[in-house]
N, C-alpha and C positions, 0 to 999 in steps of 0.2 A: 705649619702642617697640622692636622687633624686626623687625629685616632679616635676610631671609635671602641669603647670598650664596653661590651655586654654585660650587664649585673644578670639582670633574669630575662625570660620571653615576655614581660611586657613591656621593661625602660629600656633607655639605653644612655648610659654616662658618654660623655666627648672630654677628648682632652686632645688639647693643641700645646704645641711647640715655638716658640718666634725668638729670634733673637736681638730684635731692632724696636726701632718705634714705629715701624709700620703693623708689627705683629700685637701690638697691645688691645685691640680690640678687638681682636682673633681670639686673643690670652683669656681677658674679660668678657666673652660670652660666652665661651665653654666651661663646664663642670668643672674641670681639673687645669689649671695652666701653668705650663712649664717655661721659663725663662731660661737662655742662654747668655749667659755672660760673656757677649762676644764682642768687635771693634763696635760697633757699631752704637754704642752707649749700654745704660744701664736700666732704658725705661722698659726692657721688656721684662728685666730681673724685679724691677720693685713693684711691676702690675701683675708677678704669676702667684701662683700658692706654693711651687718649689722653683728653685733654681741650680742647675748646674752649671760644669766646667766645661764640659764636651757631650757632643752628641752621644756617645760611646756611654757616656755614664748614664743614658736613659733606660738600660739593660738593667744594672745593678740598682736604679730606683724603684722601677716597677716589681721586681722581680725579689729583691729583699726588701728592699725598705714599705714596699709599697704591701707583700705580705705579711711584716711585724708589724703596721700601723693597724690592718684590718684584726690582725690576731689580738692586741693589746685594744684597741677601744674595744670591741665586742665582748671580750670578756671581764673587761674592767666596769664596761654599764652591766653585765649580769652580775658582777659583784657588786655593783651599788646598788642594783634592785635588792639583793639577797639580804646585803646588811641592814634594810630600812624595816622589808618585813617582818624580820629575824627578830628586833628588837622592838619592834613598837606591838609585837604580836604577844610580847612580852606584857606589855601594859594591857592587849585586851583580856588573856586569860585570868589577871587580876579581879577585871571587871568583873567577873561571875560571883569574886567574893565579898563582893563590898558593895553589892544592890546595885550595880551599872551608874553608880555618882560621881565616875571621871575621876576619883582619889586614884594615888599614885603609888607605891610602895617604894618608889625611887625618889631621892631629893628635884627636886627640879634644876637645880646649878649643875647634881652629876650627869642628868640628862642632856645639860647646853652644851657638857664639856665631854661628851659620850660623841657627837659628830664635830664637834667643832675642832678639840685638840686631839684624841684619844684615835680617832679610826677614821680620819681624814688623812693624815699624809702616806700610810700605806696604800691605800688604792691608788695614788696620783705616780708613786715612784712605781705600781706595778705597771700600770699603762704609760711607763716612759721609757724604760729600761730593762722591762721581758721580754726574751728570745726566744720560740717557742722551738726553734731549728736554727742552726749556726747558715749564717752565709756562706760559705762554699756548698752547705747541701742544697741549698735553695738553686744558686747558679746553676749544680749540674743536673738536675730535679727541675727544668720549668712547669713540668707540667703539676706540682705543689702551691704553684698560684691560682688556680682553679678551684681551690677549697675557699677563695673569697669570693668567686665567682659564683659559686654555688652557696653562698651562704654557710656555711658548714658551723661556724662559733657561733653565730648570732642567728637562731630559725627560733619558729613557735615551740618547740621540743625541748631544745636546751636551756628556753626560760621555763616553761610549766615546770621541768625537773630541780631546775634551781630553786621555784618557788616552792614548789612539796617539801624538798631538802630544808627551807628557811622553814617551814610549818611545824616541819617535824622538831628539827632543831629548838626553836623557841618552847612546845610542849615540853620537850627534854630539861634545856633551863632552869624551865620555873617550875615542873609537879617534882623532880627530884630534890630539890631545896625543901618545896611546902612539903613533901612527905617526912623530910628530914627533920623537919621544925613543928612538927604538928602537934598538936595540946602541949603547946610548950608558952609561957610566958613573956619572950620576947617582942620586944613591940615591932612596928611594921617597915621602919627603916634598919633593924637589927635584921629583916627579914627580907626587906629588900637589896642589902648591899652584898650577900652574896651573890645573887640573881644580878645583879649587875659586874660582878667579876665575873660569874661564869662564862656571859653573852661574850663579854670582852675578848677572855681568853679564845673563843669559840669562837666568834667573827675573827679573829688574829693568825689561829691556827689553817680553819679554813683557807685564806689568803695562802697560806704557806703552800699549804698542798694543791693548790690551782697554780703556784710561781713553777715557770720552766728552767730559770735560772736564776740564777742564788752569787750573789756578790755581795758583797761588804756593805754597799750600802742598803741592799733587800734587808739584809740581819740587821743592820743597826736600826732600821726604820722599826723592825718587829719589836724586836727588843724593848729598844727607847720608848714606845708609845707604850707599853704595857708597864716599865717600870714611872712610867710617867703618871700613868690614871693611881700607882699606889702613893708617889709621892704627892701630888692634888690632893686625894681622898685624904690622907694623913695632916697635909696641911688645912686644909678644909676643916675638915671636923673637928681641928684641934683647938683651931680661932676666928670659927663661925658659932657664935652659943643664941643670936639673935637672928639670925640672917633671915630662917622660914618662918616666920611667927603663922601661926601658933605652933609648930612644929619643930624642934630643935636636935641636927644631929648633931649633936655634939659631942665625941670622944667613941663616937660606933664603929669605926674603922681599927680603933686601936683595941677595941675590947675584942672585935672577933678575930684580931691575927693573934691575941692570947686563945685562942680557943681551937682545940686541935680537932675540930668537925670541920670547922670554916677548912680547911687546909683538906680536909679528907673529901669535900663536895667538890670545891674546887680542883680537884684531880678525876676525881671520877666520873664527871659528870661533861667535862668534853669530850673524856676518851667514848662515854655511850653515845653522845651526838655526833659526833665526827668519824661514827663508826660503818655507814650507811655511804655515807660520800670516800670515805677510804676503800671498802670495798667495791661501788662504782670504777673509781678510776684504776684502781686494780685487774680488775675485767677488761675495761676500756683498753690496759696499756700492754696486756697477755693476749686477748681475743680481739685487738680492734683491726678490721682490717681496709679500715682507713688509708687513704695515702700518706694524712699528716703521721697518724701514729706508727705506719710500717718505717718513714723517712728519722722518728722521732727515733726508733729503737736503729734504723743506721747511725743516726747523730752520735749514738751514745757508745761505739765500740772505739778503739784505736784507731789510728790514721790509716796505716796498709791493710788494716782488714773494712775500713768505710767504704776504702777507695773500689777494693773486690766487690763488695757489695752494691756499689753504685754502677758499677760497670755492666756487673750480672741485669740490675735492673734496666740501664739504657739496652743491654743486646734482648730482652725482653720485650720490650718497648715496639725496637726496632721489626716493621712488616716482615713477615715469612715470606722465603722465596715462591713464585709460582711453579706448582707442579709443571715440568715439560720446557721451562723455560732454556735450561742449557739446549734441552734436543731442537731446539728452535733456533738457535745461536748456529749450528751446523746446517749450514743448508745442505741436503740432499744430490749427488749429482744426480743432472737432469736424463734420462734414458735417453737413447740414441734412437732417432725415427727410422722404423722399419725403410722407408723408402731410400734413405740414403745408403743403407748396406745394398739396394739393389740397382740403385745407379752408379753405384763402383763399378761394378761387376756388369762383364758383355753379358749380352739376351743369350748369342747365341751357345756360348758357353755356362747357361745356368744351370743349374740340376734342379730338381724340382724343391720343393718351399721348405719340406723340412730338413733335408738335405744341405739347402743354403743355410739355414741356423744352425746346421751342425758344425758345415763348413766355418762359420765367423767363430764359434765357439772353439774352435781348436786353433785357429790362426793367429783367433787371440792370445791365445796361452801360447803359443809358439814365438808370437812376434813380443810377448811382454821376456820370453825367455831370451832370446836373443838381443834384445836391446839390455838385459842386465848382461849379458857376456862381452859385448861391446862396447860399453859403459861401466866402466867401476863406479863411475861416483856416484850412479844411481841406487848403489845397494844399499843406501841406507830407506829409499823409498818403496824400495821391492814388494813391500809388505802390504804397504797401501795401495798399490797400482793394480795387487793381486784382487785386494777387496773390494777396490771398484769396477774391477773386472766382473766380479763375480757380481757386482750389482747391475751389473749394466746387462749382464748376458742371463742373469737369471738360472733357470734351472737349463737351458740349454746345456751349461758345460758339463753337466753330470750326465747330458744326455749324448752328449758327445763322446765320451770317453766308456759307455755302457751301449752304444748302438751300436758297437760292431768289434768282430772280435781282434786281440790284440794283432796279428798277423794284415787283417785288413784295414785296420786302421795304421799302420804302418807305412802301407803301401798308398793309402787315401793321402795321407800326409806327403809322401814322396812324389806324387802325382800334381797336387794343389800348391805347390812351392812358388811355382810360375806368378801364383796372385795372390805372395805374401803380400809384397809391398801394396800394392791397391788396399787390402784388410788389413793391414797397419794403419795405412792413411785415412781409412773410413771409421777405425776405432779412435783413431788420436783426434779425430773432428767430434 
């Protein structure tokens, strides 16, 4: 089987389903291919890019797994563009001070060991193990899959702002340090290694505040890598005294954790960089009114008030009745054609026209009175038999009971008896 599933108005993604070896080249020429693991072997599971157990579970792939995968890569490549900018923007503002000659105020080994060990395995466990909304809100929310449809994490907008964030950030860094250290004696790796804790801590922290969930292994990863760049840098410097020639940091790490500024930049100088993006998502998570972030603040109440709150939103969801639709449900009885009340009734005994409307208009009422006195069980329909009377006869019956006074309408009555049952039998048709 083959789905098609729209990204924008000019692609369109395919993803097929097979469960055999006839479907493997079904599998293998769609975008997305889904294997079932069913009698029939295992070549359609090891030719798809997912596999299930039952059809039943291609609900809860699409629908949760399939919008945590679009949520965690998207925002995991704009956290890998931010941390490139961030820090290497670092080394251009340098440049302005040192004639544009490519010198560095960072070692070059802390720099291999800045993406290699230090801020490498945080991004990888964020885009494995962030959940940016629990799976039950997703199930009863489908219509929360549509923010990967529409691009919502990853558009032209949420990278330009990530980059500005990275711009800003990096000036932060490095002029609050150089301002800190200015006409001061120290040389340029004493000057560059707080500039590289700061970034550290900044690119670290950042991460935290883009994480939607927080487990044991999120905090061990943050942690670990940041106590990790002080034990390097410690080891490093303590028993590298040749390593950059002609350059040697050697013992800089331990001289500025004796030095109680290093400790006062290195505090203050994230809280001002990460102060723009805190406020952001601040706004974002009070004013957004997004579906992910209205779904984001249900995620975060208790059970029996989520559930209220899901509810409210599917009877929301759910089309408004159309005006008139109950009075459409009741059909109308159909009026009774003038000519059959006059083929009831002899020529020779007619009265003239308005006379016979008067006549039907009182026989009616006479013959509906008398069939509730002869009929009990009918009393409970009395009510209604009267109202379609009066639908059927119109203003007649008020015209009936107002043409003539009560002494003659007595006698009118007493006279006309003879041809109830005929105007019984032409009302009850």
């Amino acid at each position: 089987m083959i789905v098609k599933l729209v990204r924008d108005k000019l692609s369109v993604m395919t993803l097929s389903i097979g469960d055999g070896a006839n479907d493997v080249s079904m599998i293998q020429a769609a975008d997305i291919g889904i294997g079932i693991s069913g009698q029939e072997g295992m070549q359609a599971v090891m030719s798809s890019d997912f596999a299930i157990s039952r059809f039943r579970h291609l609900k809860k792939l699409l629908l949760v797994h399939g919008h945590w995968c679009y949520s965690r890569l998207a925002r995991m490549v704009v956290y890998y563009f931010y941390k490139n900018v961030c820090y290497v923007n670092l080394l251009f503002w340098y440049q302005f001070f040192c004639g544009f000659s490519g010198s560095t105020m960072i070692d070059y080994w802390q720099m291999i060991f800045f993406n290699l060990f230090f801020t490498s395995l945080p991004p990888l466990v964020f885009g494995i193990l962030d959940k940016d909304i629990s799976a039950e809100t997703l199930l009863a929310l489908p219509e929360l899959y549509r923010s990967g449809q529409d691009s919502e994490c990853y558009n032209p907008l949420t990278f330009w702002v990530s980059m500005m964030d990275a711009f800003y950030q990096s000036l932060i860094c490095f002029f609050i340090p150089y301002l800190t250290y200015k006409d001061s004696d120290i040389d340029v790796f004493t000057f560059g290694t707080p500039i590289n804790t700061i970034s550290l801590a900044t690119i670290l922290l950042h991460q935290a505040m883009e994480m939607k969930t927080w487990t044991i292994i999120h905090g061990l990863v943050l942690v670990g890598s940041f106590l990790m760049y002080f034990v390097v840098s410690l080891v490093y410097n303590a028993t590298c005294v040749t390593c950059n020639s002609p350059t040697n940091p050697y013992g800089v790490m331990e001289v500025q954790l004796s030095d109680p500024t290093f400790y006062l930049v290195c505090f203050l100088t994230p809280v001002a960089a990460l102060l723009p993006r805190y406020f952001f998502l601040s706004l974002q998570g009070t004013y957004g009114e997004s579906l992910i972030s209205k779904a984001q603040k249900i995620d975060k109440l208790p059970t029996d008030k989520r559930d209220l709150k899901i509810q409210s939103w599917r009877s929301r969801q759910m089309p408004a009745p159309v005006p008139g639709e109950a009075q459409r449900t009741h059909r109308p009885v159909p009026p009774v054609p003038e000519q059959d009340f006059r083929a009831s009734t002899p020529n020779s005994s007619s009265p003239p026209k308005q006379k016979c409307k008067e006549n039907r208009g009182v026989h009616g009422e006479r013959s509906s009175r008398d069939h509730r006195r002869d009929d009990p069980s009918s009393a409970d329909s009395s009510a209604k038999l009267s109202s379609r009377d009066h639908l059927l006869l119109g203003p007649n019956s008020r015209m009936a009971s107002g043409a003539y006074p009560s002494g003659q309408t007595d006698e009118y009555q007493r006279s006309s008896r003879g041809s109830h049952r005929r105007s019984q039998s032409s009302l009850t048709i």
